[in-house]
C-alpha positions in Angstrom: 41.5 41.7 0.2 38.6 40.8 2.4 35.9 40.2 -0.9 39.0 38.8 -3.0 39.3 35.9 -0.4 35.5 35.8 -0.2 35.2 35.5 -3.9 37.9 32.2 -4.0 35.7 30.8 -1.1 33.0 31.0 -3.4 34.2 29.8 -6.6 35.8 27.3 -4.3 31.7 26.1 -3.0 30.9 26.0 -6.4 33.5 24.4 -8.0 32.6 21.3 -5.1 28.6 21.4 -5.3 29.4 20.4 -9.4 31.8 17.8 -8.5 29.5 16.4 -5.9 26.4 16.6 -8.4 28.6 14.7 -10.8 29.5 12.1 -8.5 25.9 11.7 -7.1 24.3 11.8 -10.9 27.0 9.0 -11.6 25.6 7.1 -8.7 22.7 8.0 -8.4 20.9 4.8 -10.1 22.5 2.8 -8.2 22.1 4.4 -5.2 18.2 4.6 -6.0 18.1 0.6 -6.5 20.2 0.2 -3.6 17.2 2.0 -2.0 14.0 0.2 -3.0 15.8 -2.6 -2.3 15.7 -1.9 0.9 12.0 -1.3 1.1 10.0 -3.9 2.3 7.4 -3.5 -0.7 10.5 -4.1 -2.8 8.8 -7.9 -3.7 5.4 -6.6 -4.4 6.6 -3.5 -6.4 8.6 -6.3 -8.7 6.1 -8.3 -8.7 3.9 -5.2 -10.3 6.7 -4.6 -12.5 6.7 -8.4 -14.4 2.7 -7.6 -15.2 4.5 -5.5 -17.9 5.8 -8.0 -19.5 2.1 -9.6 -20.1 0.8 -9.6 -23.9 -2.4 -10.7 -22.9 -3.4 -7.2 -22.6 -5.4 -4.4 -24.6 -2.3 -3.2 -26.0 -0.8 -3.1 -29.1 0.8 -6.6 -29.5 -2.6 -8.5 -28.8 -4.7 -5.4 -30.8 -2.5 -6.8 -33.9 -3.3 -10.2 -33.7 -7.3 -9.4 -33.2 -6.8 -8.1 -36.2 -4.8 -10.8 -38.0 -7.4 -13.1 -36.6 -9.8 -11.5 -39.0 -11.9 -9.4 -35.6 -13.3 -6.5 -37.4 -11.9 -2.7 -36.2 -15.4 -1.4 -34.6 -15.5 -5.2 -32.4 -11.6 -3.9 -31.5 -12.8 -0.5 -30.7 -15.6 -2.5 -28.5 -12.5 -4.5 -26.4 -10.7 -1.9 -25.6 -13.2 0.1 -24.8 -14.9 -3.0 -22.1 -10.8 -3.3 -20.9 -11.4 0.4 -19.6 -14.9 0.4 -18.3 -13.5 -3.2 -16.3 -10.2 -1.1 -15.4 -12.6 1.8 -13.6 -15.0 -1.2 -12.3 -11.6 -2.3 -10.6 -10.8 1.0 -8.7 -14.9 0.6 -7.5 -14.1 -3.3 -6.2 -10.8 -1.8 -4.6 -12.6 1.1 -2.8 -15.3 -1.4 -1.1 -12.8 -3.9 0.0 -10.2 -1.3 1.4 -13.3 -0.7 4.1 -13.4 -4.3 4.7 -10.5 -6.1 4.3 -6.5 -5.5 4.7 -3.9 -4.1 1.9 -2.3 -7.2 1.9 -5.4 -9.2 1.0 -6.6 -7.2 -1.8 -3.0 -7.0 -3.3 -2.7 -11.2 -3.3 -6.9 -11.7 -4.1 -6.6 -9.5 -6.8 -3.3 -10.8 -9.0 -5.1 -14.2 -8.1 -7.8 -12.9 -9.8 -6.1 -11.5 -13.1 -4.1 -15.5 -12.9 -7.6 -16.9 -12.9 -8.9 -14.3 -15.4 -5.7 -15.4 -17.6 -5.8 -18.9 -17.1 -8.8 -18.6 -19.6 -7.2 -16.7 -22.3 -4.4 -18.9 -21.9 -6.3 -22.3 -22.3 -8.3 -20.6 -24.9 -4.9 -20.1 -27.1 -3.1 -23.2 -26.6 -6.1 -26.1 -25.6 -9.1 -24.7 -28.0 -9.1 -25.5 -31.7 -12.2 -24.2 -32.2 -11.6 -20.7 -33.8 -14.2 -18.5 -32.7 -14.3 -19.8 -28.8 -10.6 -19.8 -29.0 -10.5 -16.1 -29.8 -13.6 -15.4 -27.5 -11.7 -16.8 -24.4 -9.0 -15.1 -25.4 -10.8 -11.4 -25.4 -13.5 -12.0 -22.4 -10.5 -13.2 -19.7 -8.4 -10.4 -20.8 -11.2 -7.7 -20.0 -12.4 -9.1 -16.8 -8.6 -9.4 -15.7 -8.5 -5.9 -16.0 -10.2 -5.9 -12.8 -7.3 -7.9 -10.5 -5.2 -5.4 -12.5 -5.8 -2.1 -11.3 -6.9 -3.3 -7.7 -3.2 -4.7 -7.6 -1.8 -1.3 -8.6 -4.0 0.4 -5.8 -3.0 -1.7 -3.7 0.8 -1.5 -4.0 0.5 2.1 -4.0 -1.2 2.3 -1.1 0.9 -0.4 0.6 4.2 2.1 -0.3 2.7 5.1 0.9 2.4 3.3 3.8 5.7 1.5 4.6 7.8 3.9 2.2 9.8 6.9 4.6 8.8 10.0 2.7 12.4 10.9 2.4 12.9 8.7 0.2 9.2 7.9 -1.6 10.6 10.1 -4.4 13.4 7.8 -5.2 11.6 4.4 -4.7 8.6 5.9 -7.0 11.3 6.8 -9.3 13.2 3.3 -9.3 9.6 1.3 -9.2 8.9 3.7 -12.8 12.4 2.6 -14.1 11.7 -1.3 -13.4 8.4 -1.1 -15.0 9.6 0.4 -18.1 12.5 -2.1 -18.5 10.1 -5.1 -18.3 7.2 -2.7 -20.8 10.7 -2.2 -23.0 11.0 -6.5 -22.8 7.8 -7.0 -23.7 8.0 -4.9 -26.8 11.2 -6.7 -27.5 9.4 -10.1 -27.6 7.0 -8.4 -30.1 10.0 -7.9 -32.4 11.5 -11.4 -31.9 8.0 -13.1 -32.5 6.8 -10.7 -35.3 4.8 -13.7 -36.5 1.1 -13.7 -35.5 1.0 -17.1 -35.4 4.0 -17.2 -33.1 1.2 -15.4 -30.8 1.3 -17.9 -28.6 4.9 -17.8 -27.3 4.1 -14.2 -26.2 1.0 -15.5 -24.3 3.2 -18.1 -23.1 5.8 -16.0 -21.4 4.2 -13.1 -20.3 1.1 -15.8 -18.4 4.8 -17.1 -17.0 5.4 -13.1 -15.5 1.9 -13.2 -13.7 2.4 -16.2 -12.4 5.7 -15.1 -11.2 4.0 -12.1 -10.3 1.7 -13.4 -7.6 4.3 -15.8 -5.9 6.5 -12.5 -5.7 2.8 -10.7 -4.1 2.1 -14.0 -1.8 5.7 -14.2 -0.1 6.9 -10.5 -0.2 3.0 -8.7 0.6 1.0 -11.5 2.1 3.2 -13.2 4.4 5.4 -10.5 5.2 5.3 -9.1 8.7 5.6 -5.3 7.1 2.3 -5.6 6.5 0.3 -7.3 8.8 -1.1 -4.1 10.4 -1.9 -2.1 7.4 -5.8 -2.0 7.2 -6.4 1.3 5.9 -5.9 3.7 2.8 -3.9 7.0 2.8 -6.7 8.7 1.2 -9.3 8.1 -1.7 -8.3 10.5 -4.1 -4.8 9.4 -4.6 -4.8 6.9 -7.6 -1.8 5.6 -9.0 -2.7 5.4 -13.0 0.7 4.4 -14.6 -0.5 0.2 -15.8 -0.2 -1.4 -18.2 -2.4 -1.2 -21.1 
């Protein structure tokens, strides 16, 4: 009688666990957004999220207009490859000024830096007539901006290891992925509704509009935010967060 009662007892557990695992995976999303919300990165990490939305990049979108621009493959191959040697020249210029200078600091400077880097490519599509500088503005500010790029994403990693409870750094990470994707998903989206090449520019248009965004979102929820004021230090050098755009 003793293992009969036992037994209900534990079909009884069970049968609860599964309801509550159906109730938490239907709320869980939510719950998660709820979350990072919360965080006091939450700005910054949005802010990092909009960059995705950016065409002015090595990626696809921009690789198909080089192309439609007449740039041969092997000067293509020769971009992409200068957007990843500037990308690991970033992680150097991030090192040296974590030694020198707050989180904070490097987070703003360096999404100033890719809005500086940007401005050029910008004016270069919309202000330049002249083909070949147009297209070499274009191609130079989007390398060097590679730099501002990954010292951001250091930065904002850093910054949430920091401020982030470990309890819940799995769920924030998580959330901060899912953000990103939607706004990575969006810019693909704009590729399909501007197929046209020479519809370029309203992709370069909207996505300089997300980096702009992007560093007011950086200046008022990193800079001037009190969270941060005391954070002068990295968690450790050999934790790089990799996952930006291309």
């Amino acid at each position: 009688m003793q293992r009969g009662d036992d037994a209900n007892m534990e079909e009884q557990r069970i049968v609860e666990e599964e309801q509550d695992q159906r109730h938490c995976s239907s709320c869980s999303m939510i719950g998660g957004y709820v979350i990072y919300f919360q965080q006091d990165i939450a700005l910054g990490g949005l802010g990092e999220s909009l960059l995705y939305l950016n065409v002015m990049s090595s990626g696809d979108i921009m690789t198909s207009y080089l192309i439609w621009r007449g740039l041969s493959l092997n000067w293509i191959g020769i971009v992409r490859g200068a957007t990843a040697i500037t990308g690991l020249l970033g992680t150097a210029v991030f090192e040296l000024s974590a030694k020198k200078y707050p989180l904070r600091t490097i987070a703003t400077a360096s999404i100033a830096f890719q809005v500086a880097c940007l401005s050029v490519s910008f004016c270069g599509t919309f202000f330049v007539s002249n083909g070949n500088l147009s297209l070499s503005m274009l191609v130079v500010g989007v390398i060097v901006s590679r730099i501002g790029l990954w010292a951001n994403d250091l930065s904002i990693f850093q910054l949430t290891q920091h401020t982030v409870h470990e309890n819940v750094r799995g769920i924030v990470g998580g959330s901060q992925h899912s953000i990103n994707a939607f706004f990575y998903a969006l810019h693909f989206t704009s590729g399909i509704i501007w197929a046209d090449p020479s519809k370029f520019y309203i992709l370069c248009l909207l996505g300089y509009s997300a980096v702009i965004a992007a560093f007011f979102l950086m200046l008022q929820g990193v800079y001037f935010s009190s969270a941060f004021q005391n954070v002068a230090t990295v968690t450790s050098s050999r934790e790089k967060y990799t996952n930006v755009p291309e």
